[in-house]
C-alpha positions in Angstrom: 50.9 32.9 134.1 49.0 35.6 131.9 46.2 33.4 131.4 45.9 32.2 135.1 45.8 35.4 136.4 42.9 36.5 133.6 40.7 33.4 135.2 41.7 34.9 139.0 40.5 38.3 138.2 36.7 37.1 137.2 36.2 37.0 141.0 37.4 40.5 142.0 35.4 42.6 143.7 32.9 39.9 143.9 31.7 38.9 148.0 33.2 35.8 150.0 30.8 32.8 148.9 29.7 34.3 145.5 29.4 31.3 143.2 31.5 31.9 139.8 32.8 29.1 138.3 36.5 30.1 137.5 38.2 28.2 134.4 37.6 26.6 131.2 34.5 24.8 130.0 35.4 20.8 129.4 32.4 19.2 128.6 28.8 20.1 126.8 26.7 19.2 130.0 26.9 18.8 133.9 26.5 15.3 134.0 25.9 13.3 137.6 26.9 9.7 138.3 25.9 7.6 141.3 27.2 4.8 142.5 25.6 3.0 145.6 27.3 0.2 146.9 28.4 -2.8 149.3 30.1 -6.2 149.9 26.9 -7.9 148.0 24.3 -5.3 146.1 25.7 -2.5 143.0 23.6 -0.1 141.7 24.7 2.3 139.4 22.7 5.3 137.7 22.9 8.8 136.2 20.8 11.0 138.0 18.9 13.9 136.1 19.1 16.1 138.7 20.3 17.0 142.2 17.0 17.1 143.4 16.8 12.5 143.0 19.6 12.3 145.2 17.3 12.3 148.5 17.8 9.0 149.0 21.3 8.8 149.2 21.1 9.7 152.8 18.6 6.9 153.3 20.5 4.1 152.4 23.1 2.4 154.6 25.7 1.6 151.5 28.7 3.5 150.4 27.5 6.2 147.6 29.8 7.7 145.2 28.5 10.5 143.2 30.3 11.9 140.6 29.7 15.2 138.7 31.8 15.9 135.7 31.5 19.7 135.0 31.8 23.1 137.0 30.3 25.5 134.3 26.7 25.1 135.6 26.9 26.3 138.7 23.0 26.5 139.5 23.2 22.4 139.5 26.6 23.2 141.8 24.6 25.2 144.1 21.5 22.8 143.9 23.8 20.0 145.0 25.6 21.7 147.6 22.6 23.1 149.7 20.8 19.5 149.3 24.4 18.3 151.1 24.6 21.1 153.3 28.2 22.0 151.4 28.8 25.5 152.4 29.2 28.6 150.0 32.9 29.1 150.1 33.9 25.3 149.8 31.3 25.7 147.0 33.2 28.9 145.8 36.5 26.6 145.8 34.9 24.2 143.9 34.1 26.3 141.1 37.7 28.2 141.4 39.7 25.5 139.2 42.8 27.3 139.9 42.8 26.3 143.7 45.7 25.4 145.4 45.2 21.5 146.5 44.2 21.8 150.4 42.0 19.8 152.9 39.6 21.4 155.3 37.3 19.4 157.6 34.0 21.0 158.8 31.6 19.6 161.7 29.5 17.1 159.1 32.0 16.5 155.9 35.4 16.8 155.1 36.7 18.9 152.1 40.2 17.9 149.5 40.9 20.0 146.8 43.9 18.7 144.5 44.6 18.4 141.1 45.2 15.5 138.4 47.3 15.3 135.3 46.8 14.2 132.4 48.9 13.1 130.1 48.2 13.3 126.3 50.0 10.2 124.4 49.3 11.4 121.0 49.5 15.5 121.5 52.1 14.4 124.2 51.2 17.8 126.0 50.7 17.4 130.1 47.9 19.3 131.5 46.5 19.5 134.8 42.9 19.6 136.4 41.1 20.3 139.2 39.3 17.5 141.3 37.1 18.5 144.4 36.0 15.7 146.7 33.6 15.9 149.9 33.6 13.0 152.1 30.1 13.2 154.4 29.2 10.2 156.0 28.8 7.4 153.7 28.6 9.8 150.9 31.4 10.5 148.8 31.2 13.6 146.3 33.8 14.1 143.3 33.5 17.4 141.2 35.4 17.2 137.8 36.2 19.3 135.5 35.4 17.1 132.5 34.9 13.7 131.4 38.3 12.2 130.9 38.1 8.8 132.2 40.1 8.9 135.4 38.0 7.5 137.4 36.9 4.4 135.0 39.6 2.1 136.4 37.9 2.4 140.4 34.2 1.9 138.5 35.7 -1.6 137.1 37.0 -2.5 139.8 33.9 -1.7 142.1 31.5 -3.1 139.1 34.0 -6.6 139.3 34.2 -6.4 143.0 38.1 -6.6 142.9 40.3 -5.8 146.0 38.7 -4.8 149.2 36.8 -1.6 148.5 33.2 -3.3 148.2 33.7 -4.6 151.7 34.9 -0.8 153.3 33.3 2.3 153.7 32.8 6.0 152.1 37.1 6.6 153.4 38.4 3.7 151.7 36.9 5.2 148.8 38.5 8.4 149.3 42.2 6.6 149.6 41.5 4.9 146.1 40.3 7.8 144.8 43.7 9.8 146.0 45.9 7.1 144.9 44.5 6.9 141.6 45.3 10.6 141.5 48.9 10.3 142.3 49.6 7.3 140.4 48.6 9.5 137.3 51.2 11.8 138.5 54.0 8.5 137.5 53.1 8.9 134.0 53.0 12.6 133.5 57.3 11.9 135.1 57.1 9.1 132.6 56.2 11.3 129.7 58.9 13.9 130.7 61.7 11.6 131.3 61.1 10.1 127.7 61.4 13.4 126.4 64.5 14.1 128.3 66.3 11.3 127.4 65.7 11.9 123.8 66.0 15.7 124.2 69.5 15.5 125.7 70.9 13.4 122.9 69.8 15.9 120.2 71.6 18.5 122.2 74.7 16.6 122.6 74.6 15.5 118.7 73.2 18.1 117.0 71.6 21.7 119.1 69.1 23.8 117.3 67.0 26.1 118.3 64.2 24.0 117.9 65.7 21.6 120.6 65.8 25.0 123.1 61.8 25.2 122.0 61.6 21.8 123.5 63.7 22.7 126.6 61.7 25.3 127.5 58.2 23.4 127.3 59.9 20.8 129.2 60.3 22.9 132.0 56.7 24.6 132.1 55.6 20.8 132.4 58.2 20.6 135.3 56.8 23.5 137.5 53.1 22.2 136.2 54.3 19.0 137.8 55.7 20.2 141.2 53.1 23.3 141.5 50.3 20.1 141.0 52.3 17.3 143.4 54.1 19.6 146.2 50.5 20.5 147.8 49.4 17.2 148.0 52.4 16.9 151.0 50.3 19.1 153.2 47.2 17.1 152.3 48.7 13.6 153.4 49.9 15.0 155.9 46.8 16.6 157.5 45.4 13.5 157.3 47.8 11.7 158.7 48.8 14.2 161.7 45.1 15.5 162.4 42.8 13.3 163.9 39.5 13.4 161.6 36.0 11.5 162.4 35.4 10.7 159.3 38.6 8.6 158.4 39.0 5.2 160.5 42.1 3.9 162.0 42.6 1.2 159.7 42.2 2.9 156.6 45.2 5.3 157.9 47.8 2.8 156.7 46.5 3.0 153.2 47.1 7.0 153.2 50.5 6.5 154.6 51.2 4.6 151.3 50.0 7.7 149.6 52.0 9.8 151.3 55.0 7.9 150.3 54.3 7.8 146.6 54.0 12.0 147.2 57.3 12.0 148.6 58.6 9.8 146.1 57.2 12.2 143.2 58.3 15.6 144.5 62.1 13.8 144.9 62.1 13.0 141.2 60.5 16.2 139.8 63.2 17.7 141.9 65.8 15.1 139.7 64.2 16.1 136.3 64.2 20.1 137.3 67.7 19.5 138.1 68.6 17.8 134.7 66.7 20.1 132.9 68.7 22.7 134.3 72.0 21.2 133.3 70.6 20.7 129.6 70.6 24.3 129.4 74.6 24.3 130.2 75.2 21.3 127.7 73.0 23.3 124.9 75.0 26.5 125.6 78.3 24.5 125.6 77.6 22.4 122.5 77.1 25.6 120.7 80.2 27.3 122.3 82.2 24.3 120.9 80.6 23.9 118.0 81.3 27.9 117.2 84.7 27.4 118.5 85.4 24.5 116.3 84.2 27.1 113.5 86.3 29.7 114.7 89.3 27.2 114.6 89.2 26.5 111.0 88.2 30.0 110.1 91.8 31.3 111.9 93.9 28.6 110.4 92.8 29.5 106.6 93.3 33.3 107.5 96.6 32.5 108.9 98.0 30.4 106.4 96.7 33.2 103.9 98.8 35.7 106.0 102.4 34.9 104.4 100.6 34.5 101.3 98.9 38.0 101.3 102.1 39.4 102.2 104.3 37.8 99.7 101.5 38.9 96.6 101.6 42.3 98.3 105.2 42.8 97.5 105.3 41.1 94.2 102.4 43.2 93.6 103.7 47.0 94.0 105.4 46.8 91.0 108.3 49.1 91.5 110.4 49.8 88.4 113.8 48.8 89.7 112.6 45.5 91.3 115.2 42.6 90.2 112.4 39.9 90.2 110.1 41.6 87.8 112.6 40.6 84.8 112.6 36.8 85.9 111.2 34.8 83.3 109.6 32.2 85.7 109.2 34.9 88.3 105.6 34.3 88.2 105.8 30.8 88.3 108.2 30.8 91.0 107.1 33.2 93.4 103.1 30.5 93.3 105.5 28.1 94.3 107.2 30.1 97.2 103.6 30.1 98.0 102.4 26.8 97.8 105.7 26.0 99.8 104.9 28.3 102.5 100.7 27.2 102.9 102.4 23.6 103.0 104.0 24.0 105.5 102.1 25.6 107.7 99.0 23.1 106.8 101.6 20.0 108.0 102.7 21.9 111.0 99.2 22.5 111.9 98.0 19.1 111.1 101.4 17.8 113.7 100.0 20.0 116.4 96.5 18.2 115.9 94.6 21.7 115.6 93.0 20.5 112.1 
């Protein structure tokens, strides 16, 4: 939360509009993809510039351009007045702690929402911003880095799988959305594994370590439904409001969308809930676990209480004591004592508290 705050605060004081990019730098360069495409011609090209992208608005086609990387905003700023993008969508661009939102302007439609990614091998979840405009037959993605997301709709586009050669710029968008979301399934994937495994080591064996674990499991939690909650709203703007630039048919296909949302936030709401109760099976394996300790601890001390008290009396040596001139007085009074621990040990043992 620290840290967040520390990226909010490099924009205060600072006018509405002011271009800052907020967040951390993810690749070396600001690089620009474009894709321009239809039912039978592909073209595909990295563009050196946002000054090359004039034609975009002369062709006919769908064209996807992405940009992976925020930290140069000059090429931001470049691309957005050669789209007619204005400043404080812009601004929310480069703020890569936005909350996900959708606003829809005269000539373009803006979404805001953020991925996660899921790293197998650190097995950390982390979340990023992407930033998509939707003008015309245009669509715009703005990434924070280069991390591959998007490779699966580029195959599918380059192999012309599915339908989305043969739709426009707003079938694109609902791809690009569900792809999105369905990275949210393995980020609950991830932290379900990790539950299941976590909850038998506190069952079987608690440490502190294991608590550790707990308690990064639930940052991932609130990561998750901070990231996935939002997107509700989004669907659902799109769904409710009536926008130009989406077409009846491909409404549908963002009703399925909204489903997978709804079906997300339920089971982050499930693993918040378990994660919750872990913390009550922790705390209770350790309370039985000290209480088993305590159990033994009180039987030896109270088995050693007769004991203590018969050496105590044996042990004041008074001069007229009739037991001191025993000749197996020693002997007898150990096995008085043995006696008396073995018979509380067996009566213990009968009531089943060893």
């Amino acid at each position: 939360m620290l840290q967040l705050l520390k990226k909010i605060t490099q924009k205060a004081g600072l006018p509405p509009g002011d271009l800052v990019h907020v967040g951390d730098r993810k690749v070396e360069r600001v690089s620009i993809i474009r894709i321009e495409y239809d039912g039978d011609i592909l073209k595909e090209e990295i563009i050196a510039g946002p000054e090359l992208m004039e034609s975009v608005f002369e062709s006919s086609r769908v064209n996807w351009i992405i940009v992976n990387g925020l930290h140069e905003v000059d090429i931001i700023e470049r691309i957005g007045r050669h789209f007619g993008i204005h400043n404080l969508v812009l601004e929310d661009i480069l703020n890569t702690v936005q909350r996900p939102k959708m606003d829809v302007f005269e000539e373009y439609a803006f979404i805001v929402m953020s991925t996660l990614l899921h790293g197998r091998q650190q097995g950390e979840i982390r979340s990023e911003q992407v930033s998509i405009i939707l003008h015309g037959n245009t669509v715009i993605t703005f990434l924070e880095g280069e991390d591959g997301i998007f490779d699966g709709i580029r195959e599918r586009i380059r192999n012309g799988k599915g339908r989305i050669r043969g739709e426009g710029a707003d079938y694109l968008v609902y791809v690009i959305l569900d792809t999105i979301v369905d990275h949210y399934f393995f980020g609950l994937e991830a932290v379900s594994e990790k539950i299941e495994t976590l909850e038998e080591e506190l069952i079987t064996d608690p440490s502190p370590g294991a608590v550790k674990e707990l308690n990064r499991l639930k940052r991932d939690a609130i990561l998750l439904r901070k990231s996935a909650w939002p997107l509700r709203d989004v669907l659902n703007s799109i769904l409710r409001d009536k926008i130009i630039f989406i077409g009846d048919g491909v409404i549908p296909y963002f009703r399925d969308v909204s489903d997978h949302i709804i079906q997300i936030i339920d089971i982050i709401a499930t693993i918040q809930d378990m994660l919750s109760g872990m913390l009550d099976i922790y705390l209770s394996s350790v309370s039985n676990r000290m209480n088993e300790v305590m159990k033994v601890l009180t039987i030896i001390a109270t088995i050693f209480i007769p004991l203590t008290f018969i050496a105590g009396i044996y042990g004041m040596n008074f001069k007229y004591m009739p037991e001191l001139e025993w000749h197996s007085g020693y002997f007898l009074v150990l096995a008085v004592m043995g006696f008396v621990g073995g018979i509380m040990f067996v009566y213990f043992r009968r009531k089943r508290w060893l």
